[in-house]
mmCIF file as gemmi writes it, N, C-alpha and C atoms, coordinates in Angstrom:
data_model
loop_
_atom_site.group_PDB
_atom_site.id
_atom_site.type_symbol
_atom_site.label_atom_id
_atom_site.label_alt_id
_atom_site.label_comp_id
_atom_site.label_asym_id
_atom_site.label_entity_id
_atom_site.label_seq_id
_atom_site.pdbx_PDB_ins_code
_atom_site.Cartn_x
_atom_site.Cartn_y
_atom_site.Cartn_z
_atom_site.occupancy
_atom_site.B_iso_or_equiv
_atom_site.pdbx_formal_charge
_atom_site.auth_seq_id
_atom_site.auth_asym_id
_atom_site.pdbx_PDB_model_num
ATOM 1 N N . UNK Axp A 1 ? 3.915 -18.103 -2.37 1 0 ? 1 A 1
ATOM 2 C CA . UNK Axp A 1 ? 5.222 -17.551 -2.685 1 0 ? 1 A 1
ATOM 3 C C . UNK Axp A 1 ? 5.506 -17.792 -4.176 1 0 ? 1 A 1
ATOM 4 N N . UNK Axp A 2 ? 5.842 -16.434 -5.15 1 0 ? 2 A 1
ATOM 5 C CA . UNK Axp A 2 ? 5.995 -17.216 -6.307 1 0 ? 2 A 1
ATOM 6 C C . UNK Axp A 2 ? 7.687 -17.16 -6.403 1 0 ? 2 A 1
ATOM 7 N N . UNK Axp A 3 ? 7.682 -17.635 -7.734 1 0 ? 3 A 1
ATOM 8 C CA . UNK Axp A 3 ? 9.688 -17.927 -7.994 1 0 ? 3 A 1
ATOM 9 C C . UNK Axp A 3 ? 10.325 -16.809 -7.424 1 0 ? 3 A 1
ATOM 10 N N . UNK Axp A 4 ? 9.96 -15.643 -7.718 1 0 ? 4 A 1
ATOM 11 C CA . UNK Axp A 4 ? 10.972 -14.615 -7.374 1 0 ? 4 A 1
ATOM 12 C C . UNK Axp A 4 ? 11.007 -14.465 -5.904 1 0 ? 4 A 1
ATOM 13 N N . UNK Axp A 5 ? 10.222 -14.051 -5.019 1 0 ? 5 A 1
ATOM 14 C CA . UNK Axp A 5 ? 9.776 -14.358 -3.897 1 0 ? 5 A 1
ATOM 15 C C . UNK Axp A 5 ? 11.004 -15.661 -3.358 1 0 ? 5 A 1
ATOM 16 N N . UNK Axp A 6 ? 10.751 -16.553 -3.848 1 0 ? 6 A 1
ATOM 17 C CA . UNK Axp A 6 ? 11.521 -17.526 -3.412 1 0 ? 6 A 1
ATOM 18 C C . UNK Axp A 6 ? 12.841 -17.506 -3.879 1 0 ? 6 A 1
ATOM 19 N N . UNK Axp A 7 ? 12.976 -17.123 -5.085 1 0 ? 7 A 1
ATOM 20 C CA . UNK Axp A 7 ? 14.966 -17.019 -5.427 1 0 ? 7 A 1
ATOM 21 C C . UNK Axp A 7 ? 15.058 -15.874 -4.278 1 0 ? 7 A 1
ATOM 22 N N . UNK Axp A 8 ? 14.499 -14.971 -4.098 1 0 ? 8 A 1
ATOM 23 C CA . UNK Axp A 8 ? 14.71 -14.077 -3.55 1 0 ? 8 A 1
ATOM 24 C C . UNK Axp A 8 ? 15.271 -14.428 -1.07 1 0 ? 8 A 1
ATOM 25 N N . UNK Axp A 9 ? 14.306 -15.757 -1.12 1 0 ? 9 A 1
ATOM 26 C CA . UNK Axp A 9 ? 14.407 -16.236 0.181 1 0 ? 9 A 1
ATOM 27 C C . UNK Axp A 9 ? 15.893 -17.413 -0.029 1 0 ? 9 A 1
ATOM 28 N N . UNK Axp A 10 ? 15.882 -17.885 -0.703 1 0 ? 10 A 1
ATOM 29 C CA . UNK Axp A 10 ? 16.949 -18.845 -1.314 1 0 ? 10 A 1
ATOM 30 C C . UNK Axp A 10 ? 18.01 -17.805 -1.174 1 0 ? 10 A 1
ATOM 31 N N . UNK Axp A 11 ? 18.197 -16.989 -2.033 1 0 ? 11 A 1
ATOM 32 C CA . UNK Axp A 11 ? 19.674 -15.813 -1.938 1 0 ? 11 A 1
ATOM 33 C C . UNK Axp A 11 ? 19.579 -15.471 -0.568 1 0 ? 11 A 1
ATOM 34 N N . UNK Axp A 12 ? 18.795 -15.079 0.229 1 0 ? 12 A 1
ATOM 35 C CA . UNK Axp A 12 ? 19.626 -14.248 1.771 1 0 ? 12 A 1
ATOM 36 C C . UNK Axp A 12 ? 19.717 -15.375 2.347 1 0 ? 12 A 1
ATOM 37 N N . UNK Axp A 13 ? 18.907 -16.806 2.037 1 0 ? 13 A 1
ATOM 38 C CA . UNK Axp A 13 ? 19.39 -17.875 3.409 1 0 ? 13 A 1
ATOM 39 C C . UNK Axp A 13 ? 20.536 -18.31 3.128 1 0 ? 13 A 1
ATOM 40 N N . UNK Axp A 14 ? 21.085 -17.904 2.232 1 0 ? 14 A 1
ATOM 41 C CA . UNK Axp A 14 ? 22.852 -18.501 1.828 1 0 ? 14 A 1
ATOM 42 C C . UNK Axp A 14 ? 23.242 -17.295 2.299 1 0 ? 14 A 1
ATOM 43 N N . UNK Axp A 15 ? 22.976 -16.065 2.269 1 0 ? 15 A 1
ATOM 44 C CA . UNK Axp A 15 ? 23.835 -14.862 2.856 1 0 ? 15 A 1
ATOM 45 C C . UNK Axp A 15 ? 24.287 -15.152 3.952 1 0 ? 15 A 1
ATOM 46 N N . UNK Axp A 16 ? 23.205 -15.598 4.935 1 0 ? 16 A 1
ATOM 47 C CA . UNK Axp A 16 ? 23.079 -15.039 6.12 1 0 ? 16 A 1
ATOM 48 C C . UNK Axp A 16 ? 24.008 -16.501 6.929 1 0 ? 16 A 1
ATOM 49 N N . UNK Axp A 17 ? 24.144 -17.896 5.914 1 0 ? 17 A 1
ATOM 50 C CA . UNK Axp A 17 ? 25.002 -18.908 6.001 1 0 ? 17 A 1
ATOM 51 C C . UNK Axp A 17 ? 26.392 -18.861 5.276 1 0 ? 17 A 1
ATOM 52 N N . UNK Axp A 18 ? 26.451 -17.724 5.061 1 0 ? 18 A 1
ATOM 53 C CA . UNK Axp A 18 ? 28.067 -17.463 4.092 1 0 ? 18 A 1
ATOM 54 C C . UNK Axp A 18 ? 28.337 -18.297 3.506 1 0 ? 18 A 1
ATOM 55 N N . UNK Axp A 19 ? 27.215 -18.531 2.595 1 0 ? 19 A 1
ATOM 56 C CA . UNK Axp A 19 ? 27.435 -19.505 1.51 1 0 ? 19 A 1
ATOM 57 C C . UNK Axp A 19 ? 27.45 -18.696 -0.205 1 0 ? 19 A 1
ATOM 58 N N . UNK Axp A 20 ? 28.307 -18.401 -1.015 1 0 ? 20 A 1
ATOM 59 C CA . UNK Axp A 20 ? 28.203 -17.804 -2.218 1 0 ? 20 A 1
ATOM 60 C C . UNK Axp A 20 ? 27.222 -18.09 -3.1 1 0 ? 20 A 1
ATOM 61 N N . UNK Axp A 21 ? 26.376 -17.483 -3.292 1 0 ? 21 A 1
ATOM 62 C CA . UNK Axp A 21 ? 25.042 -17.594 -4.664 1 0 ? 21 A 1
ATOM 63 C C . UNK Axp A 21 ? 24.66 -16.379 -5.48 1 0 ? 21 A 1
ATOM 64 N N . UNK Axp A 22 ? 24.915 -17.158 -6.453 1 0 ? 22 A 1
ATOM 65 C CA . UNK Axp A 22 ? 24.8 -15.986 -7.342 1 0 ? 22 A 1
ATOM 66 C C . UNK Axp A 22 ? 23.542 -16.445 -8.487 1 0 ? 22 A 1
ATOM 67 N N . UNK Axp A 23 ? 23.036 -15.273 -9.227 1 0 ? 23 A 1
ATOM 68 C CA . UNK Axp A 23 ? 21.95 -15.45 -10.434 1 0 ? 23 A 1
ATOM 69 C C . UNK Axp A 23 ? 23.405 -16.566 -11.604 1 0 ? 23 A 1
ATOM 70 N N . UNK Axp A 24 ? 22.799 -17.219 -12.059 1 0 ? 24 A 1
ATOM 71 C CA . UNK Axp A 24 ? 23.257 -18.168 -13.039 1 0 ? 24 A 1
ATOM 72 C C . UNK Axp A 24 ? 22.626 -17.896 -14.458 1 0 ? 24 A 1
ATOM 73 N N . UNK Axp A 25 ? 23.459 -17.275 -15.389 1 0 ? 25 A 1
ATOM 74 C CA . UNK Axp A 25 ? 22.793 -16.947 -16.598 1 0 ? 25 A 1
ATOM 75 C C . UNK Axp A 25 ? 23.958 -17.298 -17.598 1 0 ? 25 A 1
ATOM 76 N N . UNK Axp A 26 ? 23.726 -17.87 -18.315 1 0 ? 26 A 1
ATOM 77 C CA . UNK Axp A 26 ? 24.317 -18.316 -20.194 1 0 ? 26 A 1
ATOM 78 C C . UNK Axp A 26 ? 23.683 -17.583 -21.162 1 0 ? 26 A 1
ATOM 79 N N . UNK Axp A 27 ? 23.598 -16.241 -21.621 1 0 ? 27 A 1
ATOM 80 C CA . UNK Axp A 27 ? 23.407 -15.779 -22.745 1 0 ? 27 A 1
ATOM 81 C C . UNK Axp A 27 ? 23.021 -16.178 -23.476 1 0 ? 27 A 1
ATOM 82 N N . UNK Axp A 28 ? 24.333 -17.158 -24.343 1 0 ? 28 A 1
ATOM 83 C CA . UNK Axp A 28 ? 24.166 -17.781 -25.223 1 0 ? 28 A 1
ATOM 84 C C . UNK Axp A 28 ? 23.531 -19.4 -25.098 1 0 ? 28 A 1
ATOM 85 N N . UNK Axp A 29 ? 22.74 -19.329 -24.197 1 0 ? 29 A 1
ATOM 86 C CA . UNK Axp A 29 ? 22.901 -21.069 -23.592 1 0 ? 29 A 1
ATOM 87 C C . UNK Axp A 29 ? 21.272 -20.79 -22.608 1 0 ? 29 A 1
ATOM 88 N N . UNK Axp A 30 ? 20.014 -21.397 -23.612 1 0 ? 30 A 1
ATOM 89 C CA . UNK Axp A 30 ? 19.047 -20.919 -22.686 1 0 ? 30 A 1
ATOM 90 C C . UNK Axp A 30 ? 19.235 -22.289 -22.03 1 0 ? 30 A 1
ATOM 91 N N . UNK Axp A 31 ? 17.921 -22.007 -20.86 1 0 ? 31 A 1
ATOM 92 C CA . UNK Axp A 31 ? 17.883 -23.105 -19.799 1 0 ? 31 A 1
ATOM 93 C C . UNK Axp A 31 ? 18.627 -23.418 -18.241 1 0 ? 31 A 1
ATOM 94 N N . UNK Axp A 32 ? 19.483 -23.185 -18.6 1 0 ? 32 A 1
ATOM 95 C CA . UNK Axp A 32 ? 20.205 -23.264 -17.057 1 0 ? 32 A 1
ATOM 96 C C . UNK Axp A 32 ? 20.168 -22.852 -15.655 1 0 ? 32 A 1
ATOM 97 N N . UNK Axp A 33 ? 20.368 -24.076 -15.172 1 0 ? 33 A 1
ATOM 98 C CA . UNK Axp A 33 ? 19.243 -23.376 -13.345 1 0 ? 33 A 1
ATOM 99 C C . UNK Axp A 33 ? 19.79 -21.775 -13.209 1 0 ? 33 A 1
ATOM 100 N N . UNK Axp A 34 ? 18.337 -21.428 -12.331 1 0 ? 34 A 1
ATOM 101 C CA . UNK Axp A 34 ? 18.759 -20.037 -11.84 1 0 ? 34 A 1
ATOM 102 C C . UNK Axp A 34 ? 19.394 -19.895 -11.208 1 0 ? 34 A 1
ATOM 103 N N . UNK Axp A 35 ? 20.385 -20.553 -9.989 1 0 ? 35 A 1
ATOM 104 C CA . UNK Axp A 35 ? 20.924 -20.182 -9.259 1 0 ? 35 A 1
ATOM 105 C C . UNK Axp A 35 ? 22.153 -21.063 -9.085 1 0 ? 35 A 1
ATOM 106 N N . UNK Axp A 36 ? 23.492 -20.464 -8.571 1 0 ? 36 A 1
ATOM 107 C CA . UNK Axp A 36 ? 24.618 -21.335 -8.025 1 0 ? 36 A 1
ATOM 108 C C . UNK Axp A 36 ? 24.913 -21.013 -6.918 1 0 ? 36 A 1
ATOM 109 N N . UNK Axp A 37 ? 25.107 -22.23 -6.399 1 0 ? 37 A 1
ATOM 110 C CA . UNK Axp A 37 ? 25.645 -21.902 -4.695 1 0 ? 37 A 1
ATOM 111 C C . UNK Axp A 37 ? 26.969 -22.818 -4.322 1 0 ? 37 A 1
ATOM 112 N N . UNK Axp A 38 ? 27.779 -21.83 -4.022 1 0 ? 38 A 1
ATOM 113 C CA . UNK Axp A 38 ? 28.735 -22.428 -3.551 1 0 ? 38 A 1
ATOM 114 C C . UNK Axp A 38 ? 29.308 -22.458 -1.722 1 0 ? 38 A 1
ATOM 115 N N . UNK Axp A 39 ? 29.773 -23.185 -1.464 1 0 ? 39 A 1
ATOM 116 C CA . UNK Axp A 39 ? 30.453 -22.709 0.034 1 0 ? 39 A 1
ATOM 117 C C . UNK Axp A 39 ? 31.135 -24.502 0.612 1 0 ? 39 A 1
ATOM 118 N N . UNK Axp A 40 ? 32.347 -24.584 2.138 1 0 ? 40 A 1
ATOM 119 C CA . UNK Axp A 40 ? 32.492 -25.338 2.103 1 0 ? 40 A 1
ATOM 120 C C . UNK Axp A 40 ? 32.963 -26.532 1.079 1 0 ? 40 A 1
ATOM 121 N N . UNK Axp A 41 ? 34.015 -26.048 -0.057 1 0 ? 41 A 1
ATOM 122 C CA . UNK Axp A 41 ? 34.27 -26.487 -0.86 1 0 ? 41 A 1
ATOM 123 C C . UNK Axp A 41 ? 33.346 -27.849 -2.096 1 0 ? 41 A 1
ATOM 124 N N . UNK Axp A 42 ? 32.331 -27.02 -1.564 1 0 ? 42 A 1
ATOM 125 C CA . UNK Axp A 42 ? 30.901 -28.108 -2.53 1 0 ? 42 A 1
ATOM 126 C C . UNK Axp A 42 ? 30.165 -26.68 -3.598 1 0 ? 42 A 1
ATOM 127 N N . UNK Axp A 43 ? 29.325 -27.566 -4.513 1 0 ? 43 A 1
ATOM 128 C CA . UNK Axp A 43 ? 28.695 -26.689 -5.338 1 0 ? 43 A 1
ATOM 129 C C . UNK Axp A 43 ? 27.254 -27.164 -5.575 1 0 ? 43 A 1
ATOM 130 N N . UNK Axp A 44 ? 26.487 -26.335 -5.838 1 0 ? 44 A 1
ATOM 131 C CA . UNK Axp A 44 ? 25.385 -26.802 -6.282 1 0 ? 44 A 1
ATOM 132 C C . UNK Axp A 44 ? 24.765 -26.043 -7.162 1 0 ? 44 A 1
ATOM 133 N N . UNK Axp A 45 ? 24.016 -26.502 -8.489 1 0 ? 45 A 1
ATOM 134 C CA . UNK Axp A 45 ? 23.243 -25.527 -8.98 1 0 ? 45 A 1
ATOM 135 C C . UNK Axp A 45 ? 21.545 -25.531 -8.983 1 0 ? 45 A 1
ATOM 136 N N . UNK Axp A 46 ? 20.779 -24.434 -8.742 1 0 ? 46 A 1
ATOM 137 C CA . UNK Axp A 46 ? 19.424 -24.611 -8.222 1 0 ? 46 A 1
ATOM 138 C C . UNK Axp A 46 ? 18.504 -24.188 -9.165 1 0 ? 46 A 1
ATOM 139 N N . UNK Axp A 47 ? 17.561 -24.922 -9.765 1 0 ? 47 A 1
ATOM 140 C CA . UNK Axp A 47 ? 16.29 -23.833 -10.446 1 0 ? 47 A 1
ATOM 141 C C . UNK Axp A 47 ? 15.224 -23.908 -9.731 1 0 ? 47 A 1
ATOM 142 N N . UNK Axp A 48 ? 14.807 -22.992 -9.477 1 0 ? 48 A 1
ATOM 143 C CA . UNK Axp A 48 ? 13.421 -22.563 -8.154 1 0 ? 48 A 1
ATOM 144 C C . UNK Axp A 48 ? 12.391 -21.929 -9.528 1 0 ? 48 A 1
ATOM 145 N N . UNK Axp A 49 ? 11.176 -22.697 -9.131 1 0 ? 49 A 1
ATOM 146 C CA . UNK Axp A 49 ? 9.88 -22.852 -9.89 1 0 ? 49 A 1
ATOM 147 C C . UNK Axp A 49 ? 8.831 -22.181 -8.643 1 0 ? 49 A 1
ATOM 148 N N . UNK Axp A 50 ? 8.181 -21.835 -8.947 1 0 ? 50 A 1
ATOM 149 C CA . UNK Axp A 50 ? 6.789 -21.221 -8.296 1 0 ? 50 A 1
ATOM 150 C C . UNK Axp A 50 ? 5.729 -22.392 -7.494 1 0 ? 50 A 1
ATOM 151 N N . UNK Axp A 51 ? 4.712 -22.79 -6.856 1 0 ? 51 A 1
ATOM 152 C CA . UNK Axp A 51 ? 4.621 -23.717 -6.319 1 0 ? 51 A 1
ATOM 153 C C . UNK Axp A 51 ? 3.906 -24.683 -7.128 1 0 ? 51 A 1
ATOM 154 N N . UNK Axp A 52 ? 4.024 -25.595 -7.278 1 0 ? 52 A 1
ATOM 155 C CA . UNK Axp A 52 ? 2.845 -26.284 -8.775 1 0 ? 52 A 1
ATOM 156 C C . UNK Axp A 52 ? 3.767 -26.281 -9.992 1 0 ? 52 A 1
ATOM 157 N N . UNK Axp A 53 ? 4.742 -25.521 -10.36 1 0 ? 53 A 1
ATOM 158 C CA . UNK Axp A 53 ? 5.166 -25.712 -11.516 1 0 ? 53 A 1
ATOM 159 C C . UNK Axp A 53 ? 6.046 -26.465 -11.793 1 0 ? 53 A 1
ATOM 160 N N . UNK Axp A 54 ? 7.096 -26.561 -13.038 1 0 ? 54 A 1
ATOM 161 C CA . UNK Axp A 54 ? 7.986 -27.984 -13.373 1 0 ? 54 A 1
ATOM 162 C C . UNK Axp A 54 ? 8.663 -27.378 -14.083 1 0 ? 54 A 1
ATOM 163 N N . UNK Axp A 55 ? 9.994 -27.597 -14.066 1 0 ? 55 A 1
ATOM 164 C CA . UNK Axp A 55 ? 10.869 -27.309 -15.205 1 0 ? 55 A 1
ATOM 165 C C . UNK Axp A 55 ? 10.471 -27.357 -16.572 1 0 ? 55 A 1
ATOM 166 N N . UNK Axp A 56 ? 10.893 -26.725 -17.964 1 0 ? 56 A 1
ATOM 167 C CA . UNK Axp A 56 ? 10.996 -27.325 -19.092 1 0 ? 56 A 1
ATOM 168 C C . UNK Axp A 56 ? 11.935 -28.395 -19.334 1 0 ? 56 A 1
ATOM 169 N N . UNK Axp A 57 ? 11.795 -29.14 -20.631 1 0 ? 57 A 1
ATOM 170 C CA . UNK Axp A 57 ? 12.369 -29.916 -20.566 1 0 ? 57 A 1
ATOM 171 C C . UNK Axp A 57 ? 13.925 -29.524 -21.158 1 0 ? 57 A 1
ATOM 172 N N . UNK Axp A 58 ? 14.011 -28.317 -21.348 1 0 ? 58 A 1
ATOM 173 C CA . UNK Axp A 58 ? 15.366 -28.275 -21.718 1 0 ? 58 A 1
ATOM 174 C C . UNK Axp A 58 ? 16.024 -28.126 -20.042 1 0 ? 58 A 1
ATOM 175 N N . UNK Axp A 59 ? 15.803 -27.461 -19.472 1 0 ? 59 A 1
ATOM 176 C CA . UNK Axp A 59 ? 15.752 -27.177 -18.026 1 0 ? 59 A 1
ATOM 177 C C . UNK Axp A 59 ? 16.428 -28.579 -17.545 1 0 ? 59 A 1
ATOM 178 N N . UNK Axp A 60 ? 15.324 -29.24 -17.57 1 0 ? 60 A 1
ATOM 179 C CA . UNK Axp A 60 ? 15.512 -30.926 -17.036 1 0 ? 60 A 1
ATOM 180 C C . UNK Axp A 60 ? 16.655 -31.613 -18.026 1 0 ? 60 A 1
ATOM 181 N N . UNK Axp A 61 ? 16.632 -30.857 -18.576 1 0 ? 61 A 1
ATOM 182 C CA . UNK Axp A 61 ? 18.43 -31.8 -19.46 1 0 ? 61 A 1
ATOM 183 C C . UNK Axp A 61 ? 19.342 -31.333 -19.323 1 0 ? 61 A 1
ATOM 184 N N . UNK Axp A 62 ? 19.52 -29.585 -18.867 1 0 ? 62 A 1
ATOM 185 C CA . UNK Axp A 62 ? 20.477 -28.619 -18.357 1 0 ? 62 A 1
ATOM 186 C C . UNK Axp A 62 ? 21.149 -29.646 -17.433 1 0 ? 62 A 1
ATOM 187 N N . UNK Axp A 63 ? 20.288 -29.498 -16.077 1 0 ? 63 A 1
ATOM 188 C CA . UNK Axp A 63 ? 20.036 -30.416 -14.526 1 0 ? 63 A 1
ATOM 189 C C . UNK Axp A 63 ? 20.706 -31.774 -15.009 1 0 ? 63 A 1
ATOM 190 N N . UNK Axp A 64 ? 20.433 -31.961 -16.348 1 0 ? 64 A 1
ATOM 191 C CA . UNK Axp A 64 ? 20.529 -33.857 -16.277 1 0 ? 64 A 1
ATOM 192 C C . UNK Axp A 64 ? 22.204 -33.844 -16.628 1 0 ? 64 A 1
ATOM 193 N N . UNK Axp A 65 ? 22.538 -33.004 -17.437 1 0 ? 65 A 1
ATOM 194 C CA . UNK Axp A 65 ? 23.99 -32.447 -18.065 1 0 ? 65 A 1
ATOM 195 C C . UNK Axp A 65 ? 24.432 -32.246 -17.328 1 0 ? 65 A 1
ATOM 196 N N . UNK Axp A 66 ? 24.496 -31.717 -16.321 1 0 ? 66 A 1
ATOM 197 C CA . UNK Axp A 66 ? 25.127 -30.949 -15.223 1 0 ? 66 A 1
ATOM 198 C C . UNK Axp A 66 ? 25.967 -32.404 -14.035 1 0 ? 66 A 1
ATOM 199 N N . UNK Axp A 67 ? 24.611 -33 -13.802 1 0 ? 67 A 1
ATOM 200 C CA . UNK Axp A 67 ? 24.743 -34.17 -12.767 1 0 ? 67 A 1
ATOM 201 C C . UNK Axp A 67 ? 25.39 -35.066 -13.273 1 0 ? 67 A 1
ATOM 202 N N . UNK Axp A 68 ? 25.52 -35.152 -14.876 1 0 ? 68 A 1
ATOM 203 C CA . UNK Axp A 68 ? 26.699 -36.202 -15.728 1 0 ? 68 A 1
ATOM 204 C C . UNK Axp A 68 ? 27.669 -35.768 -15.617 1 0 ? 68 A 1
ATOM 205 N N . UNK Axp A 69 ? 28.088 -34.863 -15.447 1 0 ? 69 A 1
ATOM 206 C CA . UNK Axp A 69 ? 29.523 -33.949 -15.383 1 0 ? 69 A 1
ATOM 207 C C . UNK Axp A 69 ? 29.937 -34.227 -13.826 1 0 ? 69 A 1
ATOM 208 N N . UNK Axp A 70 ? 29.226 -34.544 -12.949 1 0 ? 70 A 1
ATOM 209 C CA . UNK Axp A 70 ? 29.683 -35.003 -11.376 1 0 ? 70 A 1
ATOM 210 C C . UNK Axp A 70 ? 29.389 -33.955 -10.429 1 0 ? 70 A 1
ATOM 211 N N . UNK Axp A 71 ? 28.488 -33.104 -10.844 1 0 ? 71 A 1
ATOM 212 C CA . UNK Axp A 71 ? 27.787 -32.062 -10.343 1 0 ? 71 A 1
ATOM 213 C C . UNK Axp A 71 ? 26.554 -32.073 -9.451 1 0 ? 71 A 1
ATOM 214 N N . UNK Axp A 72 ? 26.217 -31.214 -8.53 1 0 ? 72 A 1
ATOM 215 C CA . UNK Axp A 72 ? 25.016 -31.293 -8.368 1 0 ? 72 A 1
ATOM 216 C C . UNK Axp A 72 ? 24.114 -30.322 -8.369 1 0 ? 72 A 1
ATOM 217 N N . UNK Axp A 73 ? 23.309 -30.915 -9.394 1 0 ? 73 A 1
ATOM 218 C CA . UNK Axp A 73 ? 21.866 -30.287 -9.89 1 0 ? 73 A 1
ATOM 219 C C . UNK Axp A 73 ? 20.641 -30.365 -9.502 1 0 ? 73 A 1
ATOM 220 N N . UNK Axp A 74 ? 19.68 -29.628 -8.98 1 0 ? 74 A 1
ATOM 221 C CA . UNK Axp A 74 ? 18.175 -30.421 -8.765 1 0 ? 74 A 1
ATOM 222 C C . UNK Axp A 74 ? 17.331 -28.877 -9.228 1 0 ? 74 A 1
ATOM 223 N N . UNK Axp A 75 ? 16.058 -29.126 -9.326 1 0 ? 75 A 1
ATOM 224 C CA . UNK Axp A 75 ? 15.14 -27.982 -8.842 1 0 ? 75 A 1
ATOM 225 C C . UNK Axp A 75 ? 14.131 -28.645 -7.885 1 0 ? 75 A 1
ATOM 226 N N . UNK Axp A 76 ? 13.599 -26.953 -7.351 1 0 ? 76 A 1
ATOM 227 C CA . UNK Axp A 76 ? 12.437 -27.051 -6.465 1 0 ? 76 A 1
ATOM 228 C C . UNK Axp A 76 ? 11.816 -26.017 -6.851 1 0 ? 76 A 1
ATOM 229 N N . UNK Axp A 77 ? 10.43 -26.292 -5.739 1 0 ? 77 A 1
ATOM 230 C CA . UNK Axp A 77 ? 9.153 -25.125 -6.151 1 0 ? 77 A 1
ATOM 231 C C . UNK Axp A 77 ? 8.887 -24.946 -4.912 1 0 ? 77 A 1
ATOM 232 N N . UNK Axp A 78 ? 9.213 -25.147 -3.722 1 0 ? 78 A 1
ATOM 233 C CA . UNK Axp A 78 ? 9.215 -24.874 -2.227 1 0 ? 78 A 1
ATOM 234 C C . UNK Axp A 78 ? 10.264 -24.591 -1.49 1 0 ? 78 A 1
ATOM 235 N N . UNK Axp A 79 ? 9.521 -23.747 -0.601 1 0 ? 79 A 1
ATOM 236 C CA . UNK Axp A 79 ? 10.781 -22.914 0.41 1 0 ? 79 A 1
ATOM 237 C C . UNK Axp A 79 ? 11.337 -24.218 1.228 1 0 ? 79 A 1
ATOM 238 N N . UNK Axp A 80 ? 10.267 -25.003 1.743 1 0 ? 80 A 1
ATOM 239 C CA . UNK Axp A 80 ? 10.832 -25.929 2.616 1 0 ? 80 A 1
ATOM 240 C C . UNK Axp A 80 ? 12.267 -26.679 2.093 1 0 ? 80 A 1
ATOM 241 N N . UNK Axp A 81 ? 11.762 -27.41 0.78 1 0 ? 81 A 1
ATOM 242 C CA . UNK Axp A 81 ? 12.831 -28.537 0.051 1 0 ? 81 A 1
ATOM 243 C C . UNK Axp A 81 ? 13.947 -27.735 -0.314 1 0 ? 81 A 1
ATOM 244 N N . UNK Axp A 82 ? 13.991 -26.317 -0.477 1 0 ? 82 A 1
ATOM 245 C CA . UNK Axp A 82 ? 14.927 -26.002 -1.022 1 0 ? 82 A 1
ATOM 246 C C . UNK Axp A 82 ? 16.005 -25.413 0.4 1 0 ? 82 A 1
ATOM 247 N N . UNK Axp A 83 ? 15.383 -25.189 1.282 1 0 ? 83 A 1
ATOM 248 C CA . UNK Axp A 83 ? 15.884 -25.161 2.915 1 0 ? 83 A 1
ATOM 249 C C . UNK Axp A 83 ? 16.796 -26.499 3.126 1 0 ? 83 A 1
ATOM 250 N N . UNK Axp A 84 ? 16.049 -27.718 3.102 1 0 ? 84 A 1
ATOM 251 C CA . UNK Axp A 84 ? 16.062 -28.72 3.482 1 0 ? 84 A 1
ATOM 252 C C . UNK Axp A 84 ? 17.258 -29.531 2.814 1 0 ? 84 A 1
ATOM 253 N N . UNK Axp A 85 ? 17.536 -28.954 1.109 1 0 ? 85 A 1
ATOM 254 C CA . UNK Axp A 85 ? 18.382 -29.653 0.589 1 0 ? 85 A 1
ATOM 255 C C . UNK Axp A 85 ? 19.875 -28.667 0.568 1 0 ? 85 A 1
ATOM 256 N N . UNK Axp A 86 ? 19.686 -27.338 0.607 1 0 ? 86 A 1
ATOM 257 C CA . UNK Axp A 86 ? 21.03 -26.24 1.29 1 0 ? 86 A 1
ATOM 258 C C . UNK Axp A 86 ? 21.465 -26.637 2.656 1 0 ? 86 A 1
ATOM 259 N N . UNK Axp A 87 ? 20.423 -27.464 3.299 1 0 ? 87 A 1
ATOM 260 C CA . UNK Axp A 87 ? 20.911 -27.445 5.141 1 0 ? 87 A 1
ATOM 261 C C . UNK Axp A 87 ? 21.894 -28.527 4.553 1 0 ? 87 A 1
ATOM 262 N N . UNK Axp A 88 ? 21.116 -29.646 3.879 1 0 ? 88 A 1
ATOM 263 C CA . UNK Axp A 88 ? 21.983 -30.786 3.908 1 0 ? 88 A 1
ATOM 264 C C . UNK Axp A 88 ? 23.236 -30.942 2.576 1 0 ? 88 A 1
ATOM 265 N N . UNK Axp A 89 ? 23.539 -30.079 2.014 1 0 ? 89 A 1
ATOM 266 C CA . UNK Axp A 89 ? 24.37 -30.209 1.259 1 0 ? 89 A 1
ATOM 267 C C . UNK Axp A 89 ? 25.592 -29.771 1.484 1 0 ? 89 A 1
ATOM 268 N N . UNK Axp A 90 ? 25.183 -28.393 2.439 1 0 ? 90 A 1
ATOM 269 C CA . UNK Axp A 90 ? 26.109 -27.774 2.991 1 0 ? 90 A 1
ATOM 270 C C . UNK Axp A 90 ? 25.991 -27.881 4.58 1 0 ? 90 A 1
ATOM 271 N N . UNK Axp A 91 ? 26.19 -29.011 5.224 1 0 ? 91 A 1
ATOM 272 C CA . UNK Axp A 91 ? 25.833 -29.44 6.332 1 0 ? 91 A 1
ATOM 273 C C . UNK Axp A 91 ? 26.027 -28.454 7.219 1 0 ? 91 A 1
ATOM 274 N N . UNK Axp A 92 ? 24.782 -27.565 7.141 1 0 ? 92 A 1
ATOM 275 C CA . UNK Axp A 92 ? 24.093 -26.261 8.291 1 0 ? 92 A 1
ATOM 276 C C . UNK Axp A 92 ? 23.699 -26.82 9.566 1 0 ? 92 A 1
């Protein structure tokens, strides 16, 4: 499965959980996870990598910025973890 493939499984498993996600883009502001999900008055923001791969490191300071602000940030590169951490964030 590569990234798109997977943002792509990531967006309908929040559809289909009426959870809000949208593409996450800053113009002016590279780096920032690809994705936000909201629902259940929680938030999260997601960057989904291909399987094997890793954030950059601006990426990983976006994520690190984000989680200082009282946020929550992570990435993944699997369908499973990224299942696994939407079930439990938004207790599915």
């Amino acid at each position: 499965m590569n990234e798109k493939q997977l943002e792509s499984k990531v967006t309908q498993y929040c559809k289909e959980h009426g959870l809000y996600c949208r593409k996450f883009s800053s113009p002016a502001h590279r780096g920032v996870p690809d994705r936000i999900i909201v629902g259940k008055g929680r938030i999260m923001f997601l960057e989904l990598k291909s399987p094997g791969k890793k954030p950059t490191q601006l990426q990983l300071r976006e994520i690190e910025l984000i989680c200082a602000a009282g946020l929550l940030a992570l990435w993944t590169d699997s369908w499973e973890h990224a299942k696994r951490e939407i079930d439990f964030r938004f207790s599915l």
